[in-house]
C-alpha positions in Angstrom: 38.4 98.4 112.1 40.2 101.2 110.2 44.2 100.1 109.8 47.1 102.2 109.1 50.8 100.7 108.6 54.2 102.5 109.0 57.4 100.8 108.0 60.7 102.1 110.0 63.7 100.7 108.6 61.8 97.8 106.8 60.4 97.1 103.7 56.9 94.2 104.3 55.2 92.4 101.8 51.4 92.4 102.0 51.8 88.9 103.8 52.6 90.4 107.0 50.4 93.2 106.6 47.2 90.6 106.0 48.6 88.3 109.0 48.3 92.0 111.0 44.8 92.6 109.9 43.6 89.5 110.6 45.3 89.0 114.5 44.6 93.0 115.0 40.5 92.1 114.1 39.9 89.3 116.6 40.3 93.1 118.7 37.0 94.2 117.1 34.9 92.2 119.4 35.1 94.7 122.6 34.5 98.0 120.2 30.8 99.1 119.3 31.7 101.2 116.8 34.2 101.1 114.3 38.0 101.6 115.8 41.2 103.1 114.4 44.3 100.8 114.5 47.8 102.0 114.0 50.8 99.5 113.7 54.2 100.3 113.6 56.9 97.7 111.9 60.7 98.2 113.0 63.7 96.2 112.6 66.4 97.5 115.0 69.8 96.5 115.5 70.9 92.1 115.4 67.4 91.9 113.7 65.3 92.6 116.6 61.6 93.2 115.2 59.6 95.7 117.0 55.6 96.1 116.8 54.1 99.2 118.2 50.4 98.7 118.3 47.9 101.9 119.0 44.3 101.3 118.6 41.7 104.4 119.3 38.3 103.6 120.0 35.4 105.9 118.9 34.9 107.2 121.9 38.6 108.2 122.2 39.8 105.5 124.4 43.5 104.2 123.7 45.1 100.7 124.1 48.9 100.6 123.2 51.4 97.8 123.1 54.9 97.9 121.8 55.9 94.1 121.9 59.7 92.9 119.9 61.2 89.4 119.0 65.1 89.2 119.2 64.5 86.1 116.7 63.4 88.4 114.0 59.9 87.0 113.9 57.9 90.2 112.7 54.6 87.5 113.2 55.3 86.6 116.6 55.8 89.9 117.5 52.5 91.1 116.4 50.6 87.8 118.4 52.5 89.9 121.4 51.3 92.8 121.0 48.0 91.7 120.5 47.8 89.6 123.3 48.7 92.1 125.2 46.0 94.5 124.4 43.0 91.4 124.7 44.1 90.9 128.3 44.5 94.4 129.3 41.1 94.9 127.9 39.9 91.8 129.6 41.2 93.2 132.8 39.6 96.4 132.8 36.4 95.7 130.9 34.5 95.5 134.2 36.4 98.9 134.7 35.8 100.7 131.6 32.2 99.5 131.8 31.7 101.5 134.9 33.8 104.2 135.0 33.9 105.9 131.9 31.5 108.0 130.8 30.7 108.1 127.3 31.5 111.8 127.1 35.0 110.9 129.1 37.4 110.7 126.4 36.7 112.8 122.9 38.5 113.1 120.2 38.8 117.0 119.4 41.2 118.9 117.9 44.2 119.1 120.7 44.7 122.3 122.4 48.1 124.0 121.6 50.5 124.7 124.6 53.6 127.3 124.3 56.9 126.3 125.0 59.6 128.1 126.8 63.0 127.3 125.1 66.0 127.7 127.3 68.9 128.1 125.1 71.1 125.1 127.0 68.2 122.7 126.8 67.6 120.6 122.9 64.4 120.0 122.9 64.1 117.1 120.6 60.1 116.0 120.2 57.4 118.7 120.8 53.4 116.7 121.4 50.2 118.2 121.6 47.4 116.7 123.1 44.0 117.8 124.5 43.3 118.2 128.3 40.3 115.9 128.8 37.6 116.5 131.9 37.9 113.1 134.0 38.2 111.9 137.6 40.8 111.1 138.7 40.2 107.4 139.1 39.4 107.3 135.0 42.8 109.2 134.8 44.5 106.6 136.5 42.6 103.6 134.3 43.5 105.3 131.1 47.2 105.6 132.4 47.3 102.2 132.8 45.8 101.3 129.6 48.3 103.2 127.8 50.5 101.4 129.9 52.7 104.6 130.5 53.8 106.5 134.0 52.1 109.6 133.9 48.8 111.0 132.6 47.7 114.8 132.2 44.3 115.6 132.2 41.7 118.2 133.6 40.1 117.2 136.7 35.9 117.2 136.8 35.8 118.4 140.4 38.1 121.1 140.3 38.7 121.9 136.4 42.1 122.3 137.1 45.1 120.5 134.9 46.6 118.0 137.0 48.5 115.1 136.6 48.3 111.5 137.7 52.0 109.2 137.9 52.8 105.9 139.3 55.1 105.7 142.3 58.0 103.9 142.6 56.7 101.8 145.3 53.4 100.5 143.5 50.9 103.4 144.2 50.1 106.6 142.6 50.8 110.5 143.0 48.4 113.6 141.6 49.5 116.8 141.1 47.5 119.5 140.4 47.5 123.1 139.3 45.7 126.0 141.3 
């Protein structure tokens, strides 16, 4: 596993960074081929440390945790995090096993969208991303493996854009483009 550290606010010896390695490559088990592992350290206000974990399989499939200890225990925070990721993993292996294609998720260059300024909105962060062919049932999995509320992605069916979200009350909404 390929790793890359990023220090907010926080200057780590190597100790932590060698503690990281070795939790983060008890991961490499359930990857093929060699992965890509990002790890954020952050201390935020009353000593709060904050691990933001991103790891991006080969075939473009990505697992992210942000875990934090109040107690200022960057190590504990990192067993979080990756504990996190094993048992999200775990849950879905049956999952990602069937469902995704091995040409679901690849890693090209991201496609560039324009965007509209209106002069009374601050736009603060601009991402670009690319618009992957999946159903919408692999959408949904890799929403949920990202652990985040929405997921934009270009339906196999239809090759329209659309959009998968999780509802308030426990299910899940798709919109889509015509």
């Amino acid at each position: 596993m390929k790793f890359t550290f990023a220090c907010k606010k926080v200057a780590l010896n190597d100790s932590i960074k060698e503690y990281a390695e070795k939790k983060i490559s008890k991961l490499d088990r359930y990857f093929p081929e060699e992965a890509d592992a990002f790890v954020t350290f952050a201390v935020e206000k009353k000593n709060r440390c904050v691990v933001e974990l991103t790891i991006r399989a080969a075939n473009g499939t990505l697992f992210r945790a942000q875990e934090e200890d109040p107690d200022g225990d960057m190590r504990g925070a990192i067993d979080e995090a990756v504990a996190f990721i094993d048992r999200r993993i775990r849950k879905n292996k049956t999952r990602l096993a069937r469902n995704l294609r091995p040409d679901a998720l690849t890693s090209n260059i991201p496609a560039e969208f324009d965007v509209v300024e209106e002069p009374e909105y601050h736009l603060v962060r601009t991402k670009h991303f690319a618009v992957k062919p999946m159903s919408t049932e692999e959408a949904i999995l890799q929403m949920n493996l990202l652990d985040h509320s929405f997921y934009v992605f270009r339906s196999v069916e239809t090759g329209n854009v659309c959009v998968v979200y999780r509802r308030n009350n426990g299910g899940y909404g798709l919109i889509e483009t015509e």
